[in-house]
Backbone and ligand atoms as CSV (ligand in chain L), in Angstrom:
chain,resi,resn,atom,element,x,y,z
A,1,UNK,N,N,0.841,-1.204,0.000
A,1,UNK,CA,C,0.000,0.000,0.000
A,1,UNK,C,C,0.877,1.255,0.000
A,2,UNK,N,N,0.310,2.165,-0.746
A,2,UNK,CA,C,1.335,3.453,-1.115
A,2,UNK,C,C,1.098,4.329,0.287
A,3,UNK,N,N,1.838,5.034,0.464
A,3,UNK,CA,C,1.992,6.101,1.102
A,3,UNK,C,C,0.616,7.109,1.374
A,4,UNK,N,N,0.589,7.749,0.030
A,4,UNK,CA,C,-0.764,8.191,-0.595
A,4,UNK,C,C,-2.084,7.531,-0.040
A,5,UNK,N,N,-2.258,6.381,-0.129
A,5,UNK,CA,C,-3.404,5.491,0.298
A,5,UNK,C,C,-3.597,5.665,1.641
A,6,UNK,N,N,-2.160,5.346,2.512
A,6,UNK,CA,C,-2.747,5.121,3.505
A,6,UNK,C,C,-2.802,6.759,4.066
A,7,UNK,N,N,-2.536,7.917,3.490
A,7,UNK,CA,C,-2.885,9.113,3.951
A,7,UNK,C,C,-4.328,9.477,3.481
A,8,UNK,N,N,-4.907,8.979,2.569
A,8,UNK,CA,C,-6.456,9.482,1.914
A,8,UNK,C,C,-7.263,8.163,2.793
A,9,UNK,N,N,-6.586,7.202,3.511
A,9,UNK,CA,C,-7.473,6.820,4.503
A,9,UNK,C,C,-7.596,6.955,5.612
A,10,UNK,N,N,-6.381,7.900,6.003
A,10,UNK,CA,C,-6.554,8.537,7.259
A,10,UNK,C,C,-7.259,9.871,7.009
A,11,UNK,N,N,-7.652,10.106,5.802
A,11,UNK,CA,C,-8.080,11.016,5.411
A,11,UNK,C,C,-9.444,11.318,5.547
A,12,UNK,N,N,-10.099,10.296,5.136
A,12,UNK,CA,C,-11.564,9.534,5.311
A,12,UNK,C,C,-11.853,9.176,6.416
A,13,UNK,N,N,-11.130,8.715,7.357
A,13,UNK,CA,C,-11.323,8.088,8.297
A,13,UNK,C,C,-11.819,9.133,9.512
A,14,UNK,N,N,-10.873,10.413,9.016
A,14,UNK,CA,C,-10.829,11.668,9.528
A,14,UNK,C,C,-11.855,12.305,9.417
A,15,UNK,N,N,-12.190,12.237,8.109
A,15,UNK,CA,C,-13.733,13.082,7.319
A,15,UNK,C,C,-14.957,11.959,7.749
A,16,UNK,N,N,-14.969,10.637,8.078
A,16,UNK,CA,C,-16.079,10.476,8.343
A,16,UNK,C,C,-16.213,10.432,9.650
A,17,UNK,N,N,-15.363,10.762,10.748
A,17,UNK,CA,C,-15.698,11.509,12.234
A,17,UNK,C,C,-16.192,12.625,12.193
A,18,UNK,N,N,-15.999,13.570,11.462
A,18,UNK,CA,C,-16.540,15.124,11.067
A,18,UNK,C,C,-17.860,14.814,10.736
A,19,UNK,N,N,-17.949,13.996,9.678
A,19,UNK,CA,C,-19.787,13.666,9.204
A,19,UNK,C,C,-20.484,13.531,10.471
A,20,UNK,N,N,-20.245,12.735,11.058
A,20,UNK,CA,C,-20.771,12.002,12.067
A,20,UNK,C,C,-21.095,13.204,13.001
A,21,UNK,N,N,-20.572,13.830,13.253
A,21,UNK,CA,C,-20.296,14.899,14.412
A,21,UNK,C,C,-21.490,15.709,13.760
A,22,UNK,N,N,-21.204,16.349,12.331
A,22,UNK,CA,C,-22.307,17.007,12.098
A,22,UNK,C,C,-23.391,16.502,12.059
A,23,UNK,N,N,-23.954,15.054,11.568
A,23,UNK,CA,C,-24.572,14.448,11.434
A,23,UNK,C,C,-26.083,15.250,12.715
A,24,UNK,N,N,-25.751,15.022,13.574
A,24,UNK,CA,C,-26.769,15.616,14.719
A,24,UNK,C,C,-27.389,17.457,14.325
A,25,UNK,N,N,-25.937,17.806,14.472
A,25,UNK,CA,C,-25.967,18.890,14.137
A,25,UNK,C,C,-27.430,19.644,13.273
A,26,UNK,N,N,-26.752,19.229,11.737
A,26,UNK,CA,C,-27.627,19.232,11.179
A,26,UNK,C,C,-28.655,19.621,10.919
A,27,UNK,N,N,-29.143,18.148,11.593
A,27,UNK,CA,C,-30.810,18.244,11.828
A,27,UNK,C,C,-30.985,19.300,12.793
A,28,UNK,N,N,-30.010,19.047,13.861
A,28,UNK,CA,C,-31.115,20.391,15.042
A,28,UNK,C,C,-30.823,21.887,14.221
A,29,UNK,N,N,-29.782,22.361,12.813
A,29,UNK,CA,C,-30.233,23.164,12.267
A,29,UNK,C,C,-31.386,23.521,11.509
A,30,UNK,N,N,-31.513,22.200,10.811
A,30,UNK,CA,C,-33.052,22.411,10.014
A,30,UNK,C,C,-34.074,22.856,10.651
A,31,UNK,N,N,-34.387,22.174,12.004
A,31,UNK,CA,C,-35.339,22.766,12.789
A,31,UNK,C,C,-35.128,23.882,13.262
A,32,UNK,N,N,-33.952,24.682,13.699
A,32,UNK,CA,C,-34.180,25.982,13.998
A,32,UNK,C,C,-34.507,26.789,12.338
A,33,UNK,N,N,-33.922,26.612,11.473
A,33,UNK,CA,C,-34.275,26.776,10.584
A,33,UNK,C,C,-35.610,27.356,10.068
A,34,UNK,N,N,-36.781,25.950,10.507
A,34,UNK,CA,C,-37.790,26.173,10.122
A,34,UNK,C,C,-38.976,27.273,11.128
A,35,UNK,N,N,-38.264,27.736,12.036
A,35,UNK,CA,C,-38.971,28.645,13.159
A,35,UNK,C,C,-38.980,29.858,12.453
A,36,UNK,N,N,-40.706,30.333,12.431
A,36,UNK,CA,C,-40.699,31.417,12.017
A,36,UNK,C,C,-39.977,32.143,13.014
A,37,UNK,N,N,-40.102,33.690,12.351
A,37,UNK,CA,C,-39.586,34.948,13.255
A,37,UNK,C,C,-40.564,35.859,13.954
A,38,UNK,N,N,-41.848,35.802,14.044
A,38,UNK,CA,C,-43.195,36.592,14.395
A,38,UNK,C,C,-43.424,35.913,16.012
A,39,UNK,N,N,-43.745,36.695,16.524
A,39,UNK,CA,C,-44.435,36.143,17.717
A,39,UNK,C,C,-43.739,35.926,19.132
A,40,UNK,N,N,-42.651,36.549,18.995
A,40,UNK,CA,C,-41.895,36.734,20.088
A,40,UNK,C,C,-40.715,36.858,20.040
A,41,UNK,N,N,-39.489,36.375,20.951
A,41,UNK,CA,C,-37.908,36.518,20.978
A,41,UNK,C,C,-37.657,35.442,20.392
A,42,UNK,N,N,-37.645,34.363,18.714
A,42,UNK,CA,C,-37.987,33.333,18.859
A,42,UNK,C,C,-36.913,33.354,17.315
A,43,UNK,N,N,-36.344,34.308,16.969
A,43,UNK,CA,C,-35.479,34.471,16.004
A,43,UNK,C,C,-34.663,33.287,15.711
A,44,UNK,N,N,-34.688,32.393,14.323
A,44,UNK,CA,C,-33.655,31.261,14.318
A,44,UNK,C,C,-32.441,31.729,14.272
A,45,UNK,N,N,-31.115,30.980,14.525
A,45,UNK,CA,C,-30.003,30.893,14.260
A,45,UNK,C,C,-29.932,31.581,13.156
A,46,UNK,N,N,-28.497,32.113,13.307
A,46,UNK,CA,C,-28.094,33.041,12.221
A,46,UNK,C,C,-27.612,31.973,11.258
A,47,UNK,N,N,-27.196,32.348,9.787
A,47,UNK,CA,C,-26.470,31.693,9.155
A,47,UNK,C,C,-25.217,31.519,9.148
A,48,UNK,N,N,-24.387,30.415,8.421
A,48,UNK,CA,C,-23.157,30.039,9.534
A,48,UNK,C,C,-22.799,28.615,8.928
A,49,UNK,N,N,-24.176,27.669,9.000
A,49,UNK,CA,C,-23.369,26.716,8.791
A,49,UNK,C,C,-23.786,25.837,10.119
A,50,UNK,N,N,-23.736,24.413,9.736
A,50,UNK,CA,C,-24.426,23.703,10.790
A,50,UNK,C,C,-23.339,23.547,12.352
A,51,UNK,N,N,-22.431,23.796,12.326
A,51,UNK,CA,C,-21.702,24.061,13.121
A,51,UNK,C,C,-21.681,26.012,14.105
A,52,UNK,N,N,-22.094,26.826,13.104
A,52,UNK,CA,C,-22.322,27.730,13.781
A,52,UNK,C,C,-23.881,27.675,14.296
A,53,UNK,N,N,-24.871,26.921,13.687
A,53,UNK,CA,C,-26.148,26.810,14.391
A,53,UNK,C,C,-26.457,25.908,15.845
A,54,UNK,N,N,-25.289,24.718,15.643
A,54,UNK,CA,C,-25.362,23.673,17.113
A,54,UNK,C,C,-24.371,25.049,18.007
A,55,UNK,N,N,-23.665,25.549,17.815
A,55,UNK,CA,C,-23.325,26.241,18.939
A,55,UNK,C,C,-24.531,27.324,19.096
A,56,UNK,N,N,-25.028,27.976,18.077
A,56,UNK,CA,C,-26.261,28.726,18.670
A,56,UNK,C,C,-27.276,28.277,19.506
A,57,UNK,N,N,-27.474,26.756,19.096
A,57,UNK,CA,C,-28.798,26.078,19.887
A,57,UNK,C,C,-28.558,25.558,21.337
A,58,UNK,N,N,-27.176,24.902,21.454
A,58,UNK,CA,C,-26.219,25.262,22.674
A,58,UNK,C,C,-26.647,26.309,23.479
A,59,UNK,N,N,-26.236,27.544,22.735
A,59,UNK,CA,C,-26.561,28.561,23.698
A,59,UNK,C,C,-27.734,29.085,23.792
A,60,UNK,N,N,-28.696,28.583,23.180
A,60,UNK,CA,C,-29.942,29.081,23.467
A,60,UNK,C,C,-30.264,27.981,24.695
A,61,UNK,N,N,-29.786,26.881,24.888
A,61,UNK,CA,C,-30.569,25.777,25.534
A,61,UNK,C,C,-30.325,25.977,27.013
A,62,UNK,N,N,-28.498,26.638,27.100
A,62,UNK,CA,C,-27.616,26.911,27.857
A,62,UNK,C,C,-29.033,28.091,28.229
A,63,UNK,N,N,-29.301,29.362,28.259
A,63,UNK,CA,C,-30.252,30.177,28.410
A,63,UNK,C,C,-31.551,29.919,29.111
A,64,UNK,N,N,-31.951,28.654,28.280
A,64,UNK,CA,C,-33.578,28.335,28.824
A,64,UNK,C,C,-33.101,27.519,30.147
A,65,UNK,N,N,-31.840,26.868,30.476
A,65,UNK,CA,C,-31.866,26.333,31.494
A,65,UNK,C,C,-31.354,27.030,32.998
A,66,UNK,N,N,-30.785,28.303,32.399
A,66,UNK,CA,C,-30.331,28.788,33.694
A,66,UNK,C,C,-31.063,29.037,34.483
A,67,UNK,N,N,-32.365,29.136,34.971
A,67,UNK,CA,C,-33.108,29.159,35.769
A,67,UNK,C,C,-33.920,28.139,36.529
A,68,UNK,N,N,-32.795,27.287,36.131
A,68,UNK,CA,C,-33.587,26.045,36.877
A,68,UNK,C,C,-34.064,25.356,36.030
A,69,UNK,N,N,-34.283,23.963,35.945
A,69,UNK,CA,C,-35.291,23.019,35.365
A,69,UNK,C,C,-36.736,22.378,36.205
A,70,UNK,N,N,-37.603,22.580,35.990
A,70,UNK,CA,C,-38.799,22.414,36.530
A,70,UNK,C,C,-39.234,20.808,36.635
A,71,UNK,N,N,-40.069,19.828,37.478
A,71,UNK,CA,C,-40.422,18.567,37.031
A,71,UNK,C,C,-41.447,18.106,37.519
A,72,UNK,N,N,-42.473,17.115,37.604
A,72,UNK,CA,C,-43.242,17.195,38.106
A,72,UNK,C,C,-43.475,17.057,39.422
A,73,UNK,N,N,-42.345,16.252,40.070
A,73,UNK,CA,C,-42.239,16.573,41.591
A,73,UNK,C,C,-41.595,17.739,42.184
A,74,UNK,N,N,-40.931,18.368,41.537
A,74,UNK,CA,C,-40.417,19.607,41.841
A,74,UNK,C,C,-40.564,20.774,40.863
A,75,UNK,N,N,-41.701,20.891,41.072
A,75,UNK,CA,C,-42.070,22.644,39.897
A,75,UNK,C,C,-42.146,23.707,40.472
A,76,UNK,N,N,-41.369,24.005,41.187
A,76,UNK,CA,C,-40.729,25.279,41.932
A,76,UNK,C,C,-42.381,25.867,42.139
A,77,UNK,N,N,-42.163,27.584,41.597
A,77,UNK,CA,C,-43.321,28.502,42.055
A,77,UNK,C,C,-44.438,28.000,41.261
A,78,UNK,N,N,-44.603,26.837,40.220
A,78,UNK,CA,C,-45.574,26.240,39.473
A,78,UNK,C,C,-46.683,24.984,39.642
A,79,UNK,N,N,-46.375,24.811,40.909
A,79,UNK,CA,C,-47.334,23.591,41.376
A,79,UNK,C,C,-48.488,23.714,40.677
A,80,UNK,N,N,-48.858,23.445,40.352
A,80,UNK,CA,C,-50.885,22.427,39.747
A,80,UNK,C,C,-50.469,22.727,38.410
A,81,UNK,N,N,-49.107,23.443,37.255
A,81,UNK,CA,C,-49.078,23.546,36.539
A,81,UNK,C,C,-48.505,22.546,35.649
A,82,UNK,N,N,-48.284,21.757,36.059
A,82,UNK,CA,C,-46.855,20.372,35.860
A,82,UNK,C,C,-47.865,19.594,33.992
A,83,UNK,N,N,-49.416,19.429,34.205
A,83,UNK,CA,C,-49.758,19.031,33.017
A,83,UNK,C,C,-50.141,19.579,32.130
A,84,UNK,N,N,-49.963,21.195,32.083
A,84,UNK,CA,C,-50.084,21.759,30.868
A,84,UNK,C,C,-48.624,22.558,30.400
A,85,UNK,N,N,-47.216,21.613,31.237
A,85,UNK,CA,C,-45.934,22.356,31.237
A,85,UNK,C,C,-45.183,21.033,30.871
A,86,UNK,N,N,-45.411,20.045,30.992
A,86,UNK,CA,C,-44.425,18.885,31.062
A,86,UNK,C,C,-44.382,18.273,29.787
A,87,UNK,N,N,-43.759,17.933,28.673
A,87,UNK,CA,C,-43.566,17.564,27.684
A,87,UNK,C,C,-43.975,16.198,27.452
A,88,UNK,N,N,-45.205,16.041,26.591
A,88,UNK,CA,C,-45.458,14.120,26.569
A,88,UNK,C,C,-44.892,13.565,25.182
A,89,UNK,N,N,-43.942,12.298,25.559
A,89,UNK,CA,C,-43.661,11.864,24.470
A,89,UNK,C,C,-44.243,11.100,23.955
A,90,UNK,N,N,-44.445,10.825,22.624
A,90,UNK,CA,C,-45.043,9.860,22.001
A,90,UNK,C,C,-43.803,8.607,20.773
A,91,UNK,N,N,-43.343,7.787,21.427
A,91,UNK,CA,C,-42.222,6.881,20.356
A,91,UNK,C,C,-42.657,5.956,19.227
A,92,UNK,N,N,-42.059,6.884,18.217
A,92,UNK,CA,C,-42.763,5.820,17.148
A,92,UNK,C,C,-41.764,4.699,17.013
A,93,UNK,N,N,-42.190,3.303,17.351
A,93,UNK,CA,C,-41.590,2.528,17.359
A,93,UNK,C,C,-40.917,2.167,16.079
A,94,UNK,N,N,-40.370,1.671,15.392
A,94,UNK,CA,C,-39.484,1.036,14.230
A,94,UNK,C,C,-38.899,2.113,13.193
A,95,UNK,N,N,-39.405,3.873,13.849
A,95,UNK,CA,C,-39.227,4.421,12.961
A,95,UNK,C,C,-37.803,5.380,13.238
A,96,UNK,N,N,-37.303,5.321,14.481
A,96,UNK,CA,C,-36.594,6.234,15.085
A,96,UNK,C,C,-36.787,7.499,15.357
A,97,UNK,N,N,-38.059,7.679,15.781
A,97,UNK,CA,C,-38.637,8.970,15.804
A,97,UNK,C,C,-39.530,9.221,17.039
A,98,UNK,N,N,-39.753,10.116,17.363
A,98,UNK,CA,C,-40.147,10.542,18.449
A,98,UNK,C,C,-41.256,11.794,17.962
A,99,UNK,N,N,-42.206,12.184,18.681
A,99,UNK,CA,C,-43.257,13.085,18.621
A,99,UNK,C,C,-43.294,13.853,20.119
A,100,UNK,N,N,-43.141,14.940,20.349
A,100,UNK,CA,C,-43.347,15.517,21.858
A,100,UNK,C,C,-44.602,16.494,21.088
A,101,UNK,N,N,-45.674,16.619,22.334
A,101,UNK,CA,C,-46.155,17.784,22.533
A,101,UNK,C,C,-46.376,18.077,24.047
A,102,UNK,N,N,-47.032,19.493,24.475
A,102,UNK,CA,C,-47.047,20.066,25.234
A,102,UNK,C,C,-48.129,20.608,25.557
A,103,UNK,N,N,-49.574,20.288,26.104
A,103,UNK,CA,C,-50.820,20.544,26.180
A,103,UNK,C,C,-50.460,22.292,26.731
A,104,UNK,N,N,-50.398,23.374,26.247
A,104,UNK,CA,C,-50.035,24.380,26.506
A,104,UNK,C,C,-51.240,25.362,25.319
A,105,UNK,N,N,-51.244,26.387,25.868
A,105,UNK,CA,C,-52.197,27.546,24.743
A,105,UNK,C,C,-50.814,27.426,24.391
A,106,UNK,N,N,-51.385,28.568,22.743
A,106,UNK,CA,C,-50.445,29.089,22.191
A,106,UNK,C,C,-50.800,30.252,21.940
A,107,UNK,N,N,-50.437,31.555,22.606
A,107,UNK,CA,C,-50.913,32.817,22.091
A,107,UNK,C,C,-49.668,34.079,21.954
A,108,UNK,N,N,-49.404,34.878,21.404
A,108,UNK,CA,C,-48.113,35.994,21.005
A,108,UNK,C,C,-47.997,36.295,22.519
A,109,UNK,N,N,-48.189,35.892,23.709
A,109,UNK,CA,C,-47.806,36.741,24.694
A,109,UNK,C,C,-47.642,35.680,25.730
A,110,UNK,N,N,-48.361,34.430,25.581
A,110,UNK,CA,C,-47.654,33.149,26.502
A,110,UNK,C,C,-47.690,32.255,25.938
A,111,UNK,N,N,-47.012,31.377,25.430
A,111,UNK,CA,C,-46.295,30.239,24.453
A,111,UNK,C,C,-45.244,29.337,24.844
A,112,UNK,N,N,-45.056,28.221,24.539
A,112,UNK,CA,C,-44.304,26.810,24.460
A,112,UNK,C,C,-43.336,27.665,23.875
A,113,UNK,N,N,-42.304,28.249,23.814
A,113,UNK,CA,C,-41.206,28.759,23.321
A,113,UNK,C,C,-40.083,27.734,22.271
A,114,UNK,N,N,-40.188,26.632,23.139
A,114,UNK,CA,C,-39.185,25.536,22.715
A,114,UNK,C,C,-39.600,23.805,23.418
A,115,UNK,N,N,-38.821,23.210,22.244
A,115,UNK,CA,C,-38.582,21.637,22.483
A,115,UNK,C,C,-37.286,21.209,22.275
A,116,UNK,N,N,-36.761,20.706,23.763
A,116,UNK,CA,C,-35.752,20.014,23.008
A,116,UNK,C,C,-35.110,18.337,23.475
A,117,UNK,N,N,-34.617,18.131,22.880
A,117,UNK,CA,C,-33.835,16.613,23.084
A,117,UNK,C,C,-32.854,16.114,23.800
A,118,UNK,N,N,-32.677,15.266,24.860
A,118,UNK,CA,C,-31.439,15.299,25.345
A,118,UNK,C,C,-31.335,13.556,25.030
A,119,UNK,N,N,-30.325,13.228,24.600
A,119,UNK,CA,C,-29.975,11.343,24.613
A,119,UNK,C,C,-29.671,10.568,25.938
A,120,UNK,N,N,-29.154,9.548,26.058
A,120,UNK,CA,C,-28.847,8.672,27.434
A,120,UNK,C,C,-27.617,9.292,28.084
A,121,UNK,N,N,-26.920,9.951,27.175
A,121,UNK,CA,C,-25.739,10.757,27.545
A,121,UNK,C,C,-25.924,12.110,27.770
A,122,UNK,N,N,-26.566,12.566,27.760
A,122,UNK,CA,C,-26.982,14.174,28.019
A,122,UNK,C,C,-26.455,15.042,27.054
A,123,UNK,N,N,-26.719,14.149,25.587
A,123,UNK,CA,C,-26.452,15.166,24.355
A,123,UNK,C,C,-27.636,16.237,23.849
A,124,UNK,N,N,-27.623,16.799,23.486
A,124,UNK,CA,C,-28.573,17.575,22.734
A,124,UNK,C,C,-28.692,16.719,21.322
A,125,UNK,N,N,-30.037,15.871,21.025
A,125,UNK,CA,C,-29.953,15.501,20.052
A,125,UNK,C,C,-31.671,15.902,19.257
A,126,UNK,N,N,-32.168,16.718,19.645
A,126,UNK,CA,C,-32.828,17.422,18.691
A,126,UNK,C,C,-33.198,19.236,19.636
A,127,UNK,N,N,-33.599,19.716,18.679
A,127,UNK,CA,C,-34.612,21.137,19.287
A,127,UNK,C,C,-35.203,22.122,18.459
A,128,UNK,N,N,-36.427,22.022,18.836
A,128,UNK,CA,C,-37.358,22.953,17.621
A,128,UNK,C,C,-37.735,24.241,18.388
A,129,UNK,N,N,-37.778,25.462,17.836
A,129,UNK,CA,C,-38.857,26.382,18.251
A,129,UNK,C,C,-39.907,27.092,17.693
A,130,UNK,N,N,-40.949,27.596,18.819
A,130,UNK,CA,C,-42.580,27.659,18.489
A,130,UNK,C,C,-42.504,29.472,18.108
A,131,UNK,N,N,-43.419,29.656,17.861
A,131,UNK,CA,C,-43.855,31.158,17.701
A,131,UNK,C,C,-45.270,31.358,18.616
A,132,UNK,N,N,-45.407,32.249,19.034
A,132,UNK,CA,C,-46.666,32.369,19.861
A,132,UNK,C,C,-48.133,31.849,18.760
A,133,UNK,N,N,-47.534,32.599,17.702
A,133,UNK,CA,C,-48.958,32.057,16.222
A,133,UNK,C,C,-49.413,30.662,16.299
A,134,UNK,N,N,-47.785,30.084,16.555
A,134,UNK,CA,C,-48.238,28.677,15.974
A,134,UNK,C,C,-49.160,27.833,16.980
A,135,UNK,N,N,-50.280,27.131,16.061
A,135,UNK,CA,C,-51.075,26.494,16.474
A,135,UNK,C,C,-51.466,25.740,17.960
A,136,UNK,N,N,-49.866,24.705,17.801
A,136,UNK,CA,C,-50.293,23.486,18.919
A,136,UNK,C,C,-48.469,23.972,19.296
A,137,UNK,N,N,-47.861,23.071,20.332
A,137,UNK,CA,C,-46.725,23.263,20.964
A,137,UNK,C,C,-46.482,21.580,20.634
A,138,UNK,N,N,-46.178,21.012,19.176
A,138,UNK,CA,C,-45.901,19.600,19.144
A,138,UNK,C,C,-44.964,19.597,17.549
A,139,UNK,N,N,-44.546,18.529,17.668
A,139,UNK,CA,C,-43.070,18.342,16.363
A,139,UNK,C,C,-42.796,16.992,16.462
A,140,UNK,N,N,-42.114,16.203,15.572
A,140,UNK,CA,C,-41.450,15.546,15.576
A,140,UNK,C,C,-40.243,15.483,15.246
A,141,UNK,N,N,-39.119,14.445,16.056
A,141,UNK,CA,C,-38.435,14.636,15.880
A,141,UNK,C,C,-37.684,12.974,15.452
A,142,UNK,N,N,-36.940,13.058,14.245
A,142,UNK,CA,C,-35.671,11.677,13.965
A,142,UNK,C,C,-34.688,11.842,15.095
A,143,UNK,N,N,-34.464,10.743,15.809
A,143,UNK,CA,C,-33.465,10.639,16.128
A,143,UNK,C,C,-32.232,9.979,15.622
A,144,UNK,N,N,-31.202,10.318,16.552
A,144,UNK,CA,C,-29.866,9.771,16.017
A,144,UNK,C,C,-30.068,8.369,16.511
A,145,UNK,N,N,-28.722,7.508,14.855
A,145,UNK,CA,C,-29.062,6.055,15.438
A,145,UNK,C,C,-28.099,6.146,16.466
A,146,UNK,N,N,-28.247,5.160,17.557
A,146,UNK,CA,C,-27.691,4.814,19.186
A,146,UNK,C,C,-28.235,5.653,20.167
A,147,UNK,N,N,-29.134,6.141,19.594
A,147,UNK,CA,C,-30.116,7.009,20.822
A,147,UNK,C,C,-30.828,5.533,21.463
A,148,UNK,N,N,-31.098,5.249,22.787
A,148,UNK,CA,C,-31.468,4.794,23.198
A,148,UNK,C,C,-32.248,5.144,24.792
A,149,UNK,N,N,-32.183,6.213,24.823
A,149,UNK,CA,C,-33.198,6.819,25.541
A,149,UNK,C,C,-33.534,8.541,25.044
A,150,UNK,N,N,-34.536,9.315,25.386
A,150,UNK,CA,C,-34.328,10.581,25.430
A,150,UNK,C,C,-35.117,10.985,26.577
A,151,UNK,N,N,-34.719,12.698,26.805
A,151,UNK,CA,C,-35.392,13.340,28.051
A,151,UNK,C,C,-35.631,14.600,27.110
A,152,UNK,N,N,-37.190,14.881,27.281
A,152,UNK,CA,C,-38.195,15.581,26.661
A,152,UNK,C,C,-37.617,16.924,27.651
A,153,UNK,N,N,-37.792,18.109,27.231
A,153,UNK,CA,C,-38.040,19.511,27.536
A,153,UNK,C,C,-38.859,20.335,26.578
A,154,UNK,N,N,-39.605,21.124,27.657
A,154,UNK,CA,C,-40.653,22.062,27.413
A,154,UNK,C,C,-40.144,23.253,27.902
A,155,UNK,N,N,-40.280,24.575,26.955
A,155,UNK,CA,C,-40.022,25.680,27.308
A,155,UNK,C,C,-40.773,26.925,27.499
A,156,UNK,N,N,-41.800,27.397,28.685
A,156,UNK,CA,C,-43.148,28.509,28.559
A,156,UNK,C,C,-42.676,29.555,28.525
A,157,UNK,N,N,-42.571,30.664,28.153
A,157,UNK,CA,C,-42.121,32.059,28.322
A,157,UNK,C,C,-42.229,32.286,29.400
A,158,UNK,N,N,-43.464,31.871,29.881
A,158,UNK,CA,C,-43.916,32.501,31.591
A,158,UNK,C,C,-43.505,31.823,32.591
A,159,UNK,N,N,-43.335,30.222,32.224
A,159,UNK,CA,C,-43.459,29.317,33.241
A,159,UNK,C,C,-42.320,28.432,33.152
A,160,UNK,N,N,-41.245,28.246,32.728
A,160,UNK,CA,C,-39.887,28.323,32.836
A,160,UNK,C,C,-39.972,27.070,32.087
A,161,UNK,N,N,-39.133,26.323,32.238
A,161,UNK,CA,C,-38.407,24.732,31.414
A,161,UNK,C,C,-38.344,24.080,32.378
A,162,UNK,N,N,-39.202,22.971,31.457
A,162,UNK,CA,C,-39.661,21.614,32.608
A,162,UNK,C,C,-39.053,20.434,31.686
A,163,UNK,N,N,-38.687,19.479,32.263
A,163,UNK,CA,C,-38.316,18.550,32.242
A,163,UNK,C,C,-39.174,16.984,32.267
A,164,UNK,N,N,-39.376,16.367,31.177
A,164,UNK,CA,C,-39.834,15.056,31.692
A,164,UNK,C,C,-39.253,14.094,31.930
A,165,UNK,N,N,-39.881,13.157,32.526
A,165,UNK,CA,C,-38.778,11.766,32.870
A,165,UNK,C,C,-38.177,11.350,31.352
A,166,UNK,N,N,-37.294,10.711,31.992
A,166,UNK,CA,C,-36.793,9.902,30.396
A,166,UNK,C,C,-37.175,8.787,30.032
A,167,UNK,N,N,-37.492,8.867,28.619
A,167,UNK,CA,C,-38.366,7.416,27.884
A,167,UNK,C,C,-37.421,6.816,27.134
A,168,UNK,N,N,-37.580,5.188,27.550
A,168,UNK,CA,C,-36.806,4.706,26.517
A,168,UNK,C,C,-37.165,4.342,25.096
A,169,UNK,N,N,-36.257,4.158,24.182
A,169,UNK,CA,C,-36.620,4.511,22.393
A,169,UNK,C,C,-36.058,3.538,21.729
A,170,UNK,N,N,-35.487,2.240,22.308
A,170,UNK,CA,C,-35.177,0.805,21.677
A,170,UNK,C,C,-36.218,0.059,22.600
L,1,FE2,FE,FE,-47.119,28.594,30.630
């Protein structure tokens, strides 16, 4: 084997850790992506590149959590609010996909702000956001393959980021 070879397969080998990496990425750009801009502080990621959007969604997530995470045994100043705040998942089995919604109104002045994904490892592996307009506070989401669990989050403008238990997805 030439020299050459075995450098364009360390080459590849190199480039398909990068895929992979973006691979997640990605997707959680498309979905910020697809968030309108009307209806509140709800502006997608700038353009950049799927690497400048996972660090944006990072720091947006980094944001919704500094105030605590909410749950149903512990919902801070929100007690009796836990079932119209807590994120229900729905797993579509064989498909790798997941469905959350959030029995929440949706109106320009109190709104489901956000959904997002965390894996068995505490990755960020999806996150969408709502506009006050939009309809219902629900999405689906593909997951990554070797996801084998996720933990649902819900985000209210008013009523902070709650947390659901984690469901398993194999
Ligand atoms: Fe709320």
């Amino acid at each position: 084997m030439k020299k050459s070879d075995l450098d364009r397969r360390g080459f590849l080998k190199t480039a398909g850790v990068v895929a992979v990496s973006f691979a997640v990425p990605a997707s959680l750009w498309s979905c910020t992506k697809e968030a309108k801009t009307s209806g509140g502080p709800t502006k997608g990621a700038s353009a950049g590149g799927p690497s400048a959007n996972m660090a944006a969604i990072t720091q947006k997530v980094t944001s919704l959590e500094a105030k605590g995470l909410l749950t149903e045994a512990k919902p801070g100043p929100w007690a009796g609010k836990q079932a119209s705040h807590l994120p229900q998942v729905k797993f579509h089995k064989g498909e790798g996909a997941v469905t959350i919604f959030t029995k929440h109104g949706m109106s320009p002045s109190h709104w489901i702000t956000a959904h997002y994904l965390r894996d068995q490892d505490g990755k960020l592996v999806g996150f969408h956001e709502y506009v006050g307009t939009d309809k219902e506070a629900k999405n689906r989401f593909n997951l990554p393959k070797g996801t084998t669990r996720i933990t649902a989050y819900s985000h209210c403008n008013k009523h902070g980021d709650w947390q659901a238990a984690d469901t398993k997805t194999v």
